[in-house]
Backbone as CSV, one residue per row, in Angstrom:
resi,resn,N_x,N_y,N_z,CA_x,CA_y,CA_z,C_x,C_y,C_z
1,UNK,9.177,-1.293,10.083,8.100,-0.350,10.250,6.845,-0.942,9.623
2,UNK,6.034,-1.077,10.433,4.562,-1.316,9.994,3.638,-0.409,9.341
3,UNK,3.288,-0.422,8.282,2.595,0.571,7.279,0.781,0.011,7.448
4,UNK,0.651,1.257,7.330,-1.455,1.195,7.534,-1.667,1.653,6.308
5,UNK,-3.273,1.374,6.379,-3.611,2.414,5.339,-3.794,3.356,5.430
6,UNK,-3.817,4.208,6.600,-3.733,5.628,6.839,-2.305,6.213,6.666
7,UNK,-1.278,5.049,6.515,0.035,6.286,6.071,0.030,6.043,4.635
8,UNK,-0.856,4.783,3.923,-0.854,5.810,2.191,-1.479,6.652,1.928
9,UNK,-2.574,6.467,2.674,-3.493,7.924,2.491,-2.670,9.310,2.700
10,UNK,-2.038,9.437,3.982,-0.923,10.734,3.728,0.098,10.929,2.957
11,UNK,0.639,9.461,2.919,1.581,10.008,1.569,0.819,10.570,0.063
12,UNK,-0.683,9.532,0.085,-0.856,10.528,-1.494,-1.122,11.749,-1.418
13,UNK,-1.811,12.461,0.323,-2.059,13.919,0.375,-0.734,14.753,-0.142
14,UNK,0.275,13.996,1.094,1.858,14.757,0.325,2.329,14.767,-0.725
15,UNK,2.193,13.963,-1.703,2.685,13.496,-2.909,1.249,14.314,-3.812
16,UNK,0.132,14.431,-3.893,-0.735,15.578,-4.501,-0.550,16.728,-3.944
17,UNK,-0.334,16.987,-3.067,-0.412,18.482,-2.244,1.994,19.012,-3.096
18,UNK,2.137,18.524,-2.849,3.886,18.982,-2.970,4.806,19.039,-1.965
19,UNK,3.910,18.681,-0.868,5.094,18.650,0.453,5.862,17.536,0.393
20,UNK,6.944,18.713,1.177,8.569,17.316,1.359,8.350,16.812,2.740
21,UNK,7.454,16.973,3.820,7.170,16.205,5.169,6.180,16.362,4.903
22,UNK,6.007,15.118,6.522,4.278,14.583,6.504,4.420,13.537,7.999
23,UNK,3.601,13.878,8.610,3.755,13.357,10.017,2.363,11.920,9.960
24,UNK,2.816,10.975,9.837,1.998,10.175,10.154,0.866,9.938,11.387
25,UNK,0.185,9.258,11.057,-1.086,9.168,12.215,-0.119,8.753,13.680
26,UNK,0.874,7.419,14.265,1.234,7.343,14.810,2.350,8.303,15.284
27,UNK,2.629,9.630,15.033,3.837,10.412,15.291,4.893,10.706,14.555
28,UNK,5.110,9.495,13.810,6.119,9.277,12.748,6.444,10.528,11.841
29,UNK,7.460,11.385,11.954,7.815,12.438,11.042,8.958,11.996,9.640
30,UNK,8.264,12.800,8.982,9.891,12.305,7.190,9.278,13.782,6.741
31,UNK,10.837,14.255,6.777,11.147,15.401,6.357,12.114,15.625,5.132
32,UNK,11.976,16.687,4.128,12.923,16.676,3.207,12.951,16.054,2.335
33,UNK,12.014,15.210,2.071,11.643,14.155,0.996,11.388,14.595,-0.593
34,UNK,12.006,14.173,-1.132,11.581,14.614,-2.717,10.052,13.288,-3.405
35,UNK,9.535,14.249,-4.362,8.561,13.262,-5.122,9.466,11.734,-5.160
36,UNK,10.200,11.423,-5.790,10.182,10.406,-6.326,10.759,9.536,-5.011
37,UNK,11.111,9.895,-4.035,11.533,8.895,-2.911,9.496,8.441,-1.846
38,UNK,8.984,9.655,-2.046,7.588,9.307,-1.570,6.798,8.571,-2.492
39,UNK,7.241,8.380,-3.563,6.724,7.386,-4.533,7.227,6.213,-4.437
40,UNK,8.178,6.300,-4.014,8.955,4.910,-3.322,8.134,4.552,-2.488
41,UNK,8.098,5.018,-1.344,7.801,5.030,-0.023,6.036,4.458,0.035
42,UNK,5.720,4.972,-1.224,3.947,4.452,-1.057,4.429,3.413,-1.382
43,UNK,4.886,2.959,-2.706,4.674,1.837,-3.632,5.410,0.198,-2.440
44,UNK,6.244,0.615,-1.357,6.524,-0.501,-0.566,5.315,-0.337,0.235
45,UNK,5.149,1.000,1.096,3.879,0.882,1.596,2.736,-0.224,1.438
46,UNK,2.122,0.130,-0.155,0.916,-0.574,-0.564,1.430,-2.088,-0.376
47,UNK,2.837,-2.527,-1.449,2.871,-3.961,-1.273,2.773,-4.650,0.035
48,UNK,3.394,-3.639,1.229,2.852,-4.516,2.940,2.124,-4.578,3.393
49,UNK,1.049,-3.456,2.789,-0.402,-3.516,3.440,-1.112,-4.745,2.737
50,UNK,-0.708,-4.624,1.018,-1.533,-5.961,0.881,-1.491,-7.499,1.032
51,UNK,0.050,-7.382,1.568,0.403,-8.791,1.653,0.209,-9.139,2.826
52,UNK,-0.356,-7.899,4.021,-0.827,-8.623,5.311,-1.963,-8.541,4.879
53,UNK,-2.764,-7.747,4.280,-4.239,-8.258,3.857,-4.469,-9.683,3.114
54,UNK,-4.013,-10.243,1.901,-3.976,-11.716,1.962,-3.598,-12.494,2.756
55,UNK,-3.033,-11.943,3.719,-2.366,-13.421,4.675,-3.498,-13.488,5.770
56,UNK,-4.096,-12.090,6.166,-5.609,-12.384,6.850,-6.351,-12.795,6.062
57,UNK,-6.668,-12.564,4.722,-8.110,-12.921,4.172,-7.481,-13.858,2.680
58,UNK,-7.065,-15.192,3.327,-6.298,-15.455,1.973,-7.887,-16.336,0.716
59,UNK,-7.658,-15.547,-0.052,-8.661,-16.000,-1.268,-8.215,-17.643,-1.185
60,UNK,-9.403,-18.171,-1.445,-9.437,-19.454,-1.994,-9.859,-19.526,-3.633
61,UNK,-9.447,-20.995,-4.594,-9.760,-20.535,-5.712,-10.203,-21.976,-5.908
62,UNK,-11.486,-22.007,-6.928,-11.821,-23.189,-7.252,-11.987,-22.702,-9.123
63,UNK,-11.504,-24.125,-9.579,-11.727,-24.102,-10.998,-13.511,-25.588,-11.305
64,UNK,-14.176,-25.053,-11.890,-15.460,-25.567,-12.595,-14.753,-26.077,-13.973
65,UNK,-15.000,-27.112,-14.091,-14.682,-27.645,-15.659,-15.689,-28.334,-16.427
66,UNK,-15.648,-28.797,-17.693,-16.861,-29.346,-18.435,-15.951,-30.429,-19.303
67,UNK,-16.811,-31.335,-19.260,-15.594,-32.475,-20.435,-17.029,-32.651,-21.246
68,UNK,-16.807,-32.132,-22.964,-17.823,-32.708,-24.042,-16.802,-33.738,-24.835
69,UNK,-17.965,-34.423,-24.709,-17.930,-36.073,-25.288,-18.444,-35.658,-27.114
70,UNK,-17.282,-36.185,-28.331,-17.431,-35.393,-29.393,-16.549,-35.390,-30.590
C-alpha cells in the first residue's frame, strides 16, 4: 500500500478527533482501530512517505574544511 501525505493528515484527524475509522482520500476504509494501532499506522506511514521523498529529492552533502599551519 502506497501512503500520501493526505493519509497522515487523516490519520492525525482520527487519532486527535478519537475515531476508530477513517476513510482515506483514495476509498480506502479501516475500521475498529484502537489509538495505539493508528499510531502505528502513521509512524510506518511517515517513514514511506519520507523515504520516497529522499529518493526523489536525494540531498547532496559537501564538507568545507580549513587546515591552520601552527
Amino acid at each position: 500500500m502506497a501512503w500520501t501525505q493526505s493519509d497522515i493528515d487523516a490519520l492525525d484527524v482520527a487519532i486527535r478527533t478519537g475515531r476508530k475509522s477513517l476513510t482515506f482520500a483514495d476509498g480506502r476504509k479501516v475500521e475498529n482501530y484502537e489509538l495505539n494501532q493508528m499510531l502505528e499506522m502513521r509512524k510506518l506511514a511517515k517513514a514511506e512517505v519520507s523515504a520516497a521523498v529522499s529518493q526523489v529529492n536525494p540531498r547532496s552533502r559537501s564538507t568545507v574544511g580549513s587546515v591552520r599551519r601552527g
